[in-house]
VOMAR-668245 format. One record per residue (C-alpha): y, z, x. Coordinates in nm, 3 decimals. Example, Ala and Ser with C-alpha at 12.3 -4.5 7.8 and 13.67 -1.06 7.14 Angstrom:
BEGIN
REC       py       pz       px
REC   -0.450    0.780    1.230
REC   -0.106    0.714    1.367
END
This chain:
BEGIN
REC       py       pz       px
REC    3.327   -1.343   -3.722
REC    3.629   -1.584   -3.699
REC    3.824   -1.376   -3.929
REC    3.745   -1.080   -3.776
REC    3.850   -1.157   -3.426
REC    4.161   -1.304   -3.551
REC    4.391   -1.019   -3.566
REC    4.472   -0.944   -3.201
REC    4.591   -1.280   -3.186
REC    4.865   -1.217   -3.494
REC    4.950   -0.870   -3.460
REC    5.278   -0.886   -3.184
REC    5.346   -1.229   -3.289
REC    5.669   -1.161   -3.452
REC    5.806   -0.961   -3.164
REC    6.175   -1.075   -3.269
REC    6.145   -0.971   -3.659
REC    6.448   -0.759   -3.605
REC    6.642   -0.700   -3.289
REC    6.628   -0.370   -3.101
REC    7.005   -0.263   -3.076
REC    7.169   -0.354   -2.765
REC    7.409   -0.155   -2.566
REC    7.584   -0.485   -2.428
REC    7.805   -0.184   -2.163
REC    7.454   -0.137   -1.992
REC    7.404   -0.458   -1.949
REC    7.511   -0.539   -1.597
REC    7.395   -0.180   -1.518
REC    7.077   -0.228   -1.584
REC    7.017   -0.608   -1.468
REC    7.149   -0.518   -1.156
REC    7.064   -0.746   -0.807
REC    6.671   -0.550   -0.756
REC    6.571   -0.742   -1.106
REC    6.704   -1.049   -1.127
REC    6.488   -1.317   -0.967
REC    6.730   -1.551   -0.749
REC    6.568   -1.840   -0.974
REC    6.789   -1.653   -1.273
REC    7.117   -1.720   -1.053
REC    7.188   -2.056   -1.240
REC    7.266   -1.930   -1.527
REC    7.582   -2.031   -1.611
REC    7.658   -1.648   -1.823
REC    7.574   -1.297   -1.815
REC    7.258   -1.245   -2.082
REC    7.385   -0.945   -2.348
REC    7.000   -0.805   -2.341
REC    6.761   -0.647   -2.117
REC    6.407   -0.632   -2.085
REC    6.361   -0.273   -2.270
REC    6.528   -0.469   -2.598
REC    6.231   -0.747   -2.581
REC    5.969   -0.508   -2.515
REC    6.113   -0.248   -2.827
REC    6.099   -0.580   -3.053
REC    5.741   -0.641   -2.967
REC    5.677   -0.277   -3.007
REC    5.858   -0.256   -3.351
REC    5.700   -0.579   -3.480
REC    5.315   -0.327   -3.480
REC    5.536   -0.091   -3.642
REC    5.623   -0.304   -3.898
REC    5.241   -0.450   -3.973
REC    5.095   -0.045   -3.995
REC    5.356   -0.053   -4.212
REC    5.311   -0.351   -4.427
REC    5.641   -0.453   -4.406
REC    5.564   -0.818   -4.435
REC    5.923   -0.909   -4.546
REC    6.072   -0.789   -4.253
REC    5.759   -0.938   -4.019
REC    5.818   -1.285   -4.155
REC    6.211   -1.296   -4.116
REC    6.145   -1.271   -3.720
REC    5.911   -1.616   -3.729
REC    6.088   -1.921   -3.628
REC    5.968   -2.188   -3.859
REC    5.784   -2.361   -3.603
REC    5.618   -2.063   -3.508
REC    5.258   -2.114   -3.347
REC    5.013   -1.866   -3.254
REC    4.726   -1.966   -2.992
REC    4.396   -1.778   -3.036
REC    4.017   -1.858   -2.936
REC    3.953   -2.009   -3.258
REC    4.250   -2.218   -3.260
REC    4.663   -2.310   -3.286
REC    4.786   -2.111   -3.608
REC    5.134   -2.175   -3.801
REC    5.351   -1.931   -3.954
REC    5.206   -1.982   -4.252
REC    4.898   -1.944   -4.145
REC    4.979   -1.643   -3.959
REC    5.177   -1.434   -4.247
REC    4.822   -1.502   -4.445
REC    4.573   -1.361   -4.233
REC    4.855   -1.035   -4.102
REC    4.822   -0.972   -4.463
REC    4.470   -0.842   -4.488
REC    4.526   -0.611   -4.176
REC    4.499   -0.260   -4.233
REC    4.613   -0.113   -3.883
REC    4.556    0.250   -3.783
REC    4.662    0.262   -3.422
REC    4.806    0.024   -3.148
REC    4.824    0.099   -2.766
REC    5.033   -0.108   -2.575
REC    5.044   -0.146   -2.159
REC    5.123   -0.305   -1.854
REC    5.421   -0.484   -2.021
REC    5.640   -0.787   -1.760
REC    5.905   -0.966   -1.940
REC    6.014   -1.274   -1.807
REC    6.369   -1.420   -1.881
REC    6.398   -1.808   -1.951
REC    6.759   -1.813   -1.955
REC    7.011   -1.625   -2.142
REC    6.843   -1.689   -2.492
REC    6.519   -1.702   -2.428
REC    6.241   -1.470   -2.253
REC    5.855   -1.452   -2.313
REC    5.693   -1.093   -2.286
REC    5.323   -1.015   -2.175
REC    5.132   -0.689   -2.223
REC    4.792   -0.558   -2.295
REC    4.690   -0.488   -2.650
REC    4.359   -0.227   -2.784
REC    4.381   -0.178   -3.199
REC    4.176    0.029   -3.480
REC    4.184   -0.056   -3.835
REC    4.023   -0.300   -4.023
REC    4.074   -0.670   -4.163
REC    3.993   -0.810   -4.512
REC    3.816   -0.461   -4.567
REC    3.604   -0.442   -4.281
REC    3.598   -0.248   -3.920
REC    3.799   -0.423   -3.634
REC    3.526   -0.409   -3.378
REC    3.619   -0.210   -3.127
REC    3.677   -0.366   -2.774
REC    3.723   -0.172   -2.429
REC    3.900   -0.440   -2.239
REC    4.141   -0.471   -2.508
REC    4.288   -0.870   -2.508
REC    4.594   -0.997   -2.257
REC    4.896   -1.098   -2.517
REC    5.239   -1.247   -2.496
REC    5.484   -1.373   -2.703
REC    5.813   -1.584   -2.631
REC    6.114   -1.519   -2.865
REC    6.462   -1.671   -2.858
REC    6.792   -1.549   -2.940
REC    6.985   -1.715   -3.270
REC    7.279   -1.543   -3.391
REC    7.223   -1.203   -3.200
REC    6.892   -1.174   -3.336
REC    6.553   -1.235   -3.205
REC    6.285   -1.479   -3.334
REC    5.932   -1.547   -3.214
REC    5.865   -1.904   -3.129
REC    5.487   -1.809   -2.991
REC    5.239   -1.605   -2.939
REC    4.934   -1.608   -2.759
REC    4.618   -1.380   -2.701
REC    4.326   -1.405   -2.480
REC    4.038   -1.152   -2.493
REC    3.982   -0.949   -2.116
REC    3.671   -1.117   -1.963
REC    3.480   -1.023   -1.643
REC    3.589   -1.252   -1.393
REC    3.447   -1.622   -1.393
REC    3.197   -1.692   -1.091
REC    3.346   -1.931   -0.810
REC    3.306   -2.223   -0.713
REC    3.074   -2.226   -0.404
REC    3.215   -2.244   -0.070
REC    3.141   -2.621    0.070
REC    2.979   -2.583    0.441
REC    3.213   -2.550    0.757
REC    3.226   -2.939    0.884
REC    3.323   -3.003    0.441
REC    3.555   -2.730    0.460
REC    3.745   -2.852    0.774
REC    3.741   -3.202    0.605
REC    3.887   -3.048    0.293
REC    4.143   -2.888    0.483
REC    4.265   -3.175    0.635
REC    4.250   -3.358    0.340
REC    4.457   -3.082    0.163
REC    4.767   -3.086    0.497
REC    4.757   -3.446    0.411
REC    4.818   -3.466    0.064
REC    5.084   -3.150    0.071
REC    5.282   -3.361    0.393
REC    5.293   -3.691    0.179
REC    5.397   -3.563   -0.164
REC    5.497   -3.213   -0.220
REC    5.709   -3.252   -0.519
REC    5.660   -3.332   -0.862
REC    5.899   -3.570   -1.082
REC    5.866   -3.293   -1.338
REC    6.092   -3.389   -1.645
REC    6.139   -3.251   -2.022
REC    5.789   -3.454   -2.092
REC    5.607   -3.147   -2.083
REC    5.251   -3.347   -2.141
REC    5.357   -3.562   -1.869
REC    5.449   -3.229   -1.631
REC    5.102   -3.030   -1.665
REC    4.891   -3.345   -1.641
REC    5.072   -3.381   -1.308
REC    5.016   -3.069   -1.169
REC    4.629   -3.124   -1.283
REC    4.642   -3.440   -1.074
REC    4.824   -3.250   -0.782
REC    4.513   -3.008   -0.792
REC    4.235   -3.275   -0.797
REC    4.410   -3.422   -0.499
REC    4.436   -3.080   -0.323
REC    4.821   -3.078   -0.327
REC    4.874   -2.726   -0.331
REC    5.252   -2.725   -0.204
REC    5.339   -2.970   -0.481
REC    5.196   -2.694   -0.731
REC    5.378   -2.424   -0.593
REC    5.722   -2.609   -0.544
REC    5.682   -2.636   -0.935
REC    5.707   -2.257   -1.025
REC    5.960   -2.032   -1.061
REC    6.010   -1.776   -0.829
REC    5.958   -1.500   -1.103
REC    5.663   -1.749   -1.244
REC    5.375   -1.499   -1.400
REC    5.036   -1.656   -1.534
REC    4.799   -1.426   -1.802
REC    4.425   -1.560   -1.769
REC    4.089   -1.341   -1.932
REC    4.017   -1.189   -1.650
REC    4.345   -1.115   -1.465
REC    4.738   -1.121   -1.447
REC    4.897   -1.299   -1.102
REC    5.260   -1.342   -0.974
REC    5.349   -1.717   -0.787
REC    5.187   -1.573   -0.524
REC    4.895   -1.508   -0.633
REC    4.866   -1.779   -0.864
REC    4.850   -2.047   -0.585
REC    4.573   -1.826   -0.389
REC    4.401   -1.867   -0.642
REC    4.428   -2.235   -0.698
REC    4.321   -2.296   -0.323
REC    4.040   -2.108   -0.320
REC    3.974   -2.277   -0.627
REC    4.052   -2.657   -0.523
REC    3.893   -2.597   -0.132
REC    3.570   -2.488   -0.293
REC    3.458   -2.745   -0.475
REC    3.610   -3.060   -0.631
REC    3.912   -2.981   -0.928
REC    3.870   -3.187   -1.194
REC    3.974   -3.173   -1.586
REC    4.069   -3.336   -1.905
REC    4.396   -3.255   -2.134
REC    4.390   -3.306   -2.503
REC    4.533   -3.170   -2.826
REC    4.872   -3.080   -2.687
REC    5.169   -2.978   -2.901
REC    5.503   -2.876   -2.779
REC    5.714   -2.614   -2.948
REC    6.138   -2.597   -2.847
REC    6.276   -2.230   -2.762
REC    6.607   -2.382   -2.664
REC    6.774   -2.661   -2.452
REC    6.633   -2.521   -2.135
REC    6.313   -2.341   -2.241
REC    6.025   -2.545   -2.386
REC    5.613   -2.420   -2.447
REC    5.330   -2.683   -2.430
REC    5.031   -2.591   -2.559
REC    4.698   -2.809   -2.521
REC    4.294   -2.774   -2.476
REC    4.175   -2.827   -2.116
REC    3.827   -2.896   -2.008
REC    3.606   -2.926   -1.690
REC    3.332   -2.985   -1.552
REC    3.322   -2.721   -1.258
REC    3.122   -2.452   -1.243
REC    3.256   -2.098   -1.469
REC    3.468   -2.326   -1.645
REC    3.403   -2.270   -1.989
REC    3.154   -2.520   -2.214
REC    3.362   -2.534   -2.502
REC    3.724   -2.560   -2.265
REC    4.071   -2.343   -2.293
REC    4.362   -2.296   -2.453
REC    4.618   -2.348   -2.180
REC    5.003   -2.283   -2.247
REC    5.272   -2.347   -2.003
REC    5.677   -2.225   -2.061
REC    5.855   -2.466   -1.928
REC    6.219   -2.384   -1.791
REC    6.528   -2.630   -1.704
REC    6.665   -2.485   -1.353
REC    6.953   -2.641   -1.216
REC    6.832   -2.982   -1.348
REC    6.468   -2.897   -1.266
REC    6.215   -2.830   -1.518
REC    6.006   -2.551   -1.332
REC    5.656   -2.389   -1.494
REC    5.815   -1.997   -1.562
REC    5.487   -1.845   -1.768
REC    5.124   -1.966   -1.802
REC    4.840   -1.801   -1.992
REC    4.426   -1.953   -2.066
REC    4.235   -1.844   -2.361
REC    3.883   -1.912   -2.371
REC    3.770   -2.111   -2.729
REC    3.519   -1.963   -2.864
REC    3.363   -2.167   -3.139
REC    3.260   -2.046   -3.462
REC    3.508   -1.729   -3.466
END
């Protein structure tokens, strides 16, 4: 079953294997004031690509496997390439292996949000449903389809993927329950505290260092310190849903105000995009109730803004042993 499972996780991992053409006149045109976050504004140069270019890489790179143009797929793979899955972190050796035994019949891709890192640099997440089979065998066939992204850098006016994750749709996990009234109050207060005496983070380029942090900043209830630490434009992918900033630290209060947060961090391995855009990856666990037995795979882009490292993208993948 691992092997079988495997292939939604490999498929749009080389996003960047050759560059959509770029009409660099459009441009300014098309990255006009409505779509550039105000997070974006630091950069010290216009970018010469637009968010249609990423997503037509990510689209051509499916082309390219129903194809079985594995030349061309393997050119776009940084050589530190990684590729997070339920079963586990996967090189680019590792990857070209297993894309070779796919025999792909159809691809539908949705609900695509690019996010730009900085001028070089941009992660893209979408919804994925295949057909076709692997090492001879049916794909089986899921409804949900899985949540995927994949974070490519620019080199030389061409694209390369750095990562790729995929995490299969799930129903969503059951909450924490609600402490009673008099616990809640407490809570609350407890939570006004901690935000009034620390709501920043001493994030740095120690992107171990940075996530542990904001995993401390949740046990302690310090829910401005989290937000202070993302991007304006931040988006997080999770099993059973997609969220903005917003929505991200709603969720984290409900979360941390219903019962107490808690977790472990291990296995972490950090992969460069650029000077100002770095990915951790690492396996977090807890004890709270809907949190998964066996953990997640949680990955975090990491951005450098004005001297700030900021958290720009996050997405959890259940592990699922034995697939």
């Amino acid at each position: 079953m691992k092997r079988m499972l495997l292939p939604l996780a490999l498929l749009a991992c080389a996003a960047a294997c050759e560059p959509a053409p770029t009409n660099s006149t459009n441009t300014n045109a098309n990255m006009n004031a409505s779509n550039v976050n105000a997070a974006n504004s630091n950069m010290n140069a216009a970018a010469t690509w637009t968010n249609d270019d990423v997503i037509a890489g990510d689209k051509k790179a499916w082309d390219l496997i129903k194809t079985k143009d594995y030349a061309t797929f393997e050119k776009g793979l940084d050589d530190n390439f990684i590729d997070v899955t339920p079963s586990g972190v996967h090189n680019k050796a590792e990857t070209i292996a297993e894309v070779k035994t796919f025999d792909l019949t159809d691809v539908t891709l949705s609900d695509f949000k690019v996010i730009k890192l900085d001028n070089d640099a941009a992660i893209v997440a979408y919804t994925v449903n295949l057909k076709g089979s692997m090492h001879g065998k049916p794909i089986p066939a899921n409804a949900s389809g899985e949540r995927a992204s994949t974070a490519v850098v620019m080199r030389g006016g061409k694209w390369y993927a750095v990562f790729h994750q995929s995490s299969p749709i799930e129903p969503p996990p059951p909450m924490p329950a609600k402490p009673a009234s008099a616990n809640t109050n407490t809570n609350s207060a407890n939570t006004n505290s901690a935000a009034t005496t620390s709501t920043a983070l001493a994030t740095t380029s120690d992107l171990e260092a940075n996530e542990r942090m904001i995993w401390d900043a949740f046990e302690k209830k310090n829910m401005d310190a989290f937000a202070n630490v993302l991007t304006d434009d931040s988006y997080e992918v999770e099993p059973e849903a997609t969220y903005s900033k917003s929505a991200s630290v709603d969720m984290m209060k409900q979360m941390v105000n219903a019962a107490p947060f808690k977790g472990t961090l291990s296995d972490s391995k950090t992969v460069t995009l650029d000077d100002d855009a770095k990915i951790i990856t690492y396996v977090a666990k807890s004890p709270m109730k809907g949190f998964p037995v066996a953990g997640q795979r949680h990955s975090t882009v990491w951005v450098n803004r004005g001297g700030k490292w900021m958290a720009a993208f996050h997405q959890g993948t259940t592990i699922r042993a034995g697939m």
